[in-house]
C-alpha positions in Angstrom: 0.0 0.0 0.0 1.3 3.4 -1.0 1.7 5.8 1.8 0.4 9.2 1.5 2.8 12.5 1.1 2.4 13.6 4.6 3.5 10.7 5.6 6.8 11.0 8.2 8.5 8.0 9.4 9.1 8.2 13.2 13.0 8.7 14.7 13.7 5.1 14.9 12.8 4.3 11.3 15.1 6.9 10.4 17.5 5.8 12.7 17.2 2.1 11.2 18.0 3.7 8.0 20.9 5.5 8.8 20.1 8.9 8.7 20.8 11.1 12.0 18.2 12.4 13.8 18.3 15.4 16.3 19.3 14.1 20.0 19.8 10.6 18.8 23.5 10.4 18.8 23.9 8.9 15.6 26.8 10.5 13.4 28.8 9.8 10.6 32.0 9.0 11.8 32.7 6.9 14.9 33.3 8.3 18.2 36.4 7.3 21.0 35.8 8.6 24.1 39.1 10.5 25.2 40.2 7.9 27.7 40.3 5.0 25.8 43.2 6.8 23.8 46.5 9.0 24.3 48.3 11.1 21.7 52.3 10.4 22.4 53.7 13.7 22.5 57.2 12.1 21.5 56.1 9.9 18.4 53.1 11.5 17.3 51.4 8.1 17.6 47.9 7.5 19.4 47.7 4.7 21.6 45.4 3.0 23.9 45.5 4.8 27.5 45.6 1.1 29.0 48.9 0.0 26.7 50.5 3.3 28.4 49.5 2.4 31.8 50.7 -1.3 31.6 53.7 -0.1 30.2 54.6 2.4 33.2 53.2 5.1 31.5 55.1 4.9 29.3 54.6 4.8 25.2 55.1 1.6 23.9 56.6 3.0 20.5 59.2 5.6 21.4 59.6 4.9 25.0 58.0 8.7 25.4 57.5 9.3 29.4 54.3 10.5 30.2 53.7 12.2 34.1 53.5 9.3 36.4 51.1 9.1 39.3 53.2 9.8 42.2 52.0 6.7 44.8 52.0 4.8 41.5 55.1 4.9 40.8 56.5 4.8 44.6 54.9 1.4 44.9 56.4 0.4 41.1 60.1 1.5 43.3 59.9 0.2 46.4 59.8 -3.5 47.3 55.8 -5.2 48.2 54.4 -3.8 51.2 57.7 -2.0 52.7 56.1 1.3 52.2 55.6 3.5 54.9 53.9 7.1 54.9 54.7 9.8 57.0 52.8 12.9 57.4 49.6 11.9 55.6 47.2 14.4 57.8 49.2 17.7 56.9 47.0 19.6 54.2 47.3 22.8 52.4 44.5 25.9 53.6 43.8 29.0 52.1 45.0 31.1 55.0 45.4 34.1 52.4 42.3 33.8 51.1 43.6 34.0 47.6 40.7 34.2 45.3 40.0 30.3 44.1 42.4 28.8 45.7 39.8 26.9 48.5 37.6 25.7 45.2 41.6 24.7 43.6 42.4 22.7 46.1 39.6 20.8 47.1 39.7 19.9 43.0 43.0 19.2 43.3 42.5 16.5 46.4 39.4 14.9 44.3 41.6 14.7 41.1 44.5 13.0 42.2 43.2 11.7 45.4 45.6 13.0 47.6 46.5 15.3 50.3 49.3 17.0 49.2 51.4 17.2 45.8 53.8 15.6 47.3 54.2 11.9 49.1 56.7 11.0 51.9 57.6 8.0 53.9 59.9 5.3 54.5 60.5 2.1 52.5 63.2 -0.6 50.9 64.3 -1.0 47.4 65.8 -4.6 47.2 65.8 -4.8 50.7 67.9 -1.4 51.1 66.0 1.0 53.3 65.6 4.5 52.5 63.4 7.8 53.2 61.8 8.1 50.0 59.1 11.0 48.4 57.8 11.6 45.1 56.1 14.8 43.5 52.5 14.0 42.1 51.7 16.4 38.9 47.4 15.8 39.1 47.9 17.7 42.6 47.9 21.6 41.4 51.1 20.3 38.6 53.5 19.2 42.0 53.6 23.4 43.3 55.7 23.8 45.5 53.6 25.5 49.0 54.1 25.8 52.8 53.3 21.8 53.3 55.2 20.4 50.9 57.9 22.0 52.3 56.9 21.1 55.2 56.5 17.4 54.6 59.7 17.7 52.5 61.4 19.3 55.7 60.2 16.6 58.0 61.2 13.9 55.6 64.9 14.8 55.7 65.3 15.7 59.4 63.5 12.4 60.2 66.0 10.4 57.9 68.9 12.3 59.8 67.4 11.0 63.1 66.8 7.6 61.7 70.3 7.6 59.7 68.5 6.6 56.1 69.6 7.7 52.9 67.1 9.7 50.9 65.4 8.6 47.6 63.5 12.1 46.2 61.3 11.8 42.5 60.8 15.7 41.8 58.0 16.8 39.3 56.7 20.7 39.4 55.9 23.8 38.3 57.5 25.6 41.1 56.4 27.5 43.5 52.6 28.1 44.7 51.8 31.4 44.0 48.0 31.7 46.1 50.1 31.5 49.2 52.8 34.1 48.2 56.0 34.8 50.1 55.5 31.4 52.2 55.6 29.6 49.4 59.0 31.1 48.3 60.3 30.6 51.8 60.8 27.0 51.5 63.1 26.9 49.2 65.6 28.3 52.4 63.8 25.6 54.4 64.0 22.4 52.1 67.8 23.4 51.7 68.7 24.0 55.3 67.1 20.4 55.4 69.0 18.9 52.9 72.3 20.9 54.4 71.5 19.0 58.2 70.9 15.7 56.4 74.2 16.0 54.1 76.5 17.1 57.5 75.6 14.1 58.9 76.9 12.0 56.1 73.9 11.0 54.6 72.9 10.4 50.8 70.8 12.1 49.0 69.9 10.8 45.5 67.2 12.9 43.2 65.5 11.9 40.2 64.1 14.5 38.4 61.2 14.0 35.8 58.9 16.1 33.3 58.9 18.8 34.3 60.9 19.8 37.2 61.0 23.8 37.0 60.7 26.8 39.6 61.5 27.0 43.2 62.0 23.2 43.8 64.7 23.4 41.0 66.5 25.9 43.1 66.1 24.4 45.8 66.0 20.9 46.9 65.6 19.1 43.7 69.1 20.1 42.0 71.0 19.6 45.9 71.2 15.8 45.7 74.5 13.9 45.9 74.0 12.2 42.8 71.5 13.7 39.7 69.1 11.7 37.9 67.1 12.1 35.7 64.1 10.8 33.1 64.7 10.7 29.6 63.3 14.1 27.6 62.6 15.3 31.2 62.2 19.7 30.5 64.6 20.9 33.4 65.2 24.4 34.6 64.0 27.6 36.6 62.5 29.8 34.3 60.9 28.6 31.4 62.2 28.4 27.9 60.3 31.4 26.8 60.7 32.9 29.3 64.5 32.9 28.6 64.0 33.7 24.8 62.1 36.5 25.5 64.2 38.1 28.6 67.5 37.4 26.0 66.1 38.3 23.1 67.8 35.4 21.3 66.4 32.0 19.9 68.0 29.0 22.5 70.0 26.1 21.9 68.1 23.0 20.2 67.4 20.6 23.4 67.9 23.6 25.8 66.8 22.9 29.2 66.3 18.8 28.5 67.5 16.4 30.7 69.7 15.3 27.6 71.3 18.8 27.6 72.0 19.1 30.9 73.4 15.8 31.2 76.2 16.7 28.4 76.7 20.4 30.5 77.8 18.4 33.5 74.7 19.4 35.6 73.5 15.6 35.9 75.1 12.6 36.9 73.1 10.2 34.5 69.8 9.3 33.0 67.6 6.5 33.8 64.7 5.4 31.7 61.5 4.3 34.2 62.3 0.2 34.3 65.7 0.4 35.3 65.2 2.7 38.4 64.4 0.4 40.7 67.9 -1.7 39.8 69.9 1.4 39.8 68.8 2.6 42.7 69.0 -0.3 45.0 72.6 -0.7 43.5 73.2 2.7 44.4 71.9 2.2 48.0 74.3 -0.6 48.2 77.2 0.9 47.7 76.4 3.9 49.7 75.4 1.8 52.6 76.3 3.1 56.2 77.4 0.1 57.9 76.5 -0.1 61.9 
C-alpha cells in the first residue's frame, strides 16, 4: 500500500535507515571517548591509554615518558608492602584567602586523590632502606607550597634522626603562588634540610622528571648527591620562553632537556622508568652506612 505524502517515518525508522536524527546520537563517523586513547607527544602516535598504563606510563613506541602518578610509581620503586607514609594528615588551607584557591584545592584533592602534591615515607628497594618521596603532577602540577615543604622538611630531618639515605622523585611547576612569600620561603627551608641531612653524612639521591622547574629546582631538587634524571625530562627555573624573550635570542636545540643538561655536566646520569628500581638499589648498596 502506497503511503500518503504527509507521511513521516518516526525517529527510529530513520534511525534504522541510517540517517541522524536530532538528540539521537547517531553520526557519521565513529566516536572514542578521550580515555580510551592517548596522543604520544614524543612519536606523534595514538595509543590505547591502557597500553601506556601497563607499560609504566610509558609509550610503547618511542619509549616517550608521560607524568607518572606519584603513589604509582612509589609502589612500582619500592619493594611489596615495605612502604611506609609519613605525614599523611598535613593539608594545604587558604590562609590568604587567595581568590579560588579553597575551590583549587579541594579539585586538586578529588583529582589526584591525595592530600598534598607531594608523598613521603619510609621504604626498601631490594631490601635497602631509604626515606623516600615523590612529587605527584594531578595535585595543582606538584607546586611547591608551605606543606610540601613542610613534609619535604620533616622527611629529611626524620632520615637524619633515623640515619637513612634519601630517595627524592621531583616533578613541578614551582612554587605556589595563592600563598605568596611562604611559598618562596621553603626553598631556604627544604635546603637548610638537605644541608642538616648531608652534614651528617647521609645520601641524598634525586630523580628529576617532566617537568621539574621553579623553586624546587633551586632548591632541593638540583641539591642531591648524585642527579638523575628521566629521559626528555624539560629541566630548569625559568621557562624556555621565558628565557627567549628576557634574551632576546632564539635557545640552543634541546635547551633545558635532561639530555642537555646531562652533556653540561649538571646531571650525573639518566635512567629510563624500568631500570630505576635496579639502579637505585645498587646505588643504596654501595652507599650503605654500615652499623
Amino acid at each position: 500500500m502506497l503511503k500518503s505524502a504527509n507521511f513521516k517515518p518516526s525517529r527510529n525508522q530513520l534511525e534504522n535507515m541510517g540517517v541522524a536524527t536530532a538528540g539521537s546520537g547517531f553520526t557519521e563517523q565513529p566516536q572514542v571517548p578521550d580515555q580510551l586513547c592517548t596522543k604520544c607527544p614524543g612519536c606523534g602516535k595514538t595509543i590505547f591509554t591502557s597500553d601506556m598504563r601497563a607499560n609504566l606510563w610509558m609509550c610503547p613506541s618511542c619509549g616517550y615518558h608521560f607524568k607518572y602518578p606519584a603513589r604509582k610509581h612509589l609502589l612500582k620503586i619500592c619493594d611489596e608492602n615495605s612502604f611506609e607514609e609519613w605525614d599523611t594528615g598535613l593539608r594545604s588551607t587558604d590562609f590568604l584567602h587567595f581568590p579560588g584557591y579553597a575551590v583549587k584545592l579541594k579539585s586538586a584533592r578529588l583529582n589526584s586523590r591525595e592530600n598534598e602534591s607531594v608523598i613521603s615515607g619510609k621504604a626498601a628497594i631490594e631490601g635497602e632502606p631509604c626515606a623516600i618521596f615523590a612529587m605527584d603532577s594531578r595535585f595543582m602540577m606538584g607546586s611547591m607550597g608551605s606543606v610540601v615543604g613542610e613534609k619535604i622538611t620533616r622527611l629529611f630531618e626524620r632520615a637524619t634522626e633515623e640515619r637513612l639515605p634519601v630517595i627524592g622523585f621531583t616533578l613541578s611547576g614551582g612554587a605556589r603562588m595563592q600563598e605568596g612569600t611562604t611559598s618562596l620561603m621553603q626553598m631556604a627551608k627544604t635546603s637548610g634540610a638537605v644541608k642538616y641531612h648531608s652534614d651528617a653524612g647521609l645520601l641524598y639521591i634525586t630523580v628529576l622528571t617532566n617537568p621539574t622547574t621553579g623553586g624546587v629546582t633551586a632548591s632541593f631538587a638540583m641539591e642531591g648527591d648524585i642527579l638523575l634524571s628521566e629521559p626528555g625530562a624539560l629541566i630548569g627555573f625559568a621557562g624556555p620562553r621565558v628565557i627567549e624573550q628576557t634574551m632576546r635570542q632564539k635557545l640552543p636545540k634541546g635547551f633545558q632537556s635532561a639530555e642537555f643538561l646531562l652533556e653540561k655536566g649538571f646531571l650525573d646520569g639518566i635512567v629510563p622508568r624500568p631500570e630505576q628500581r635496579k639502579v637505585l638499589a645498587q646505588l643504596l648498596r654501595l652507599h650503605r652506612k654500615e652499623a
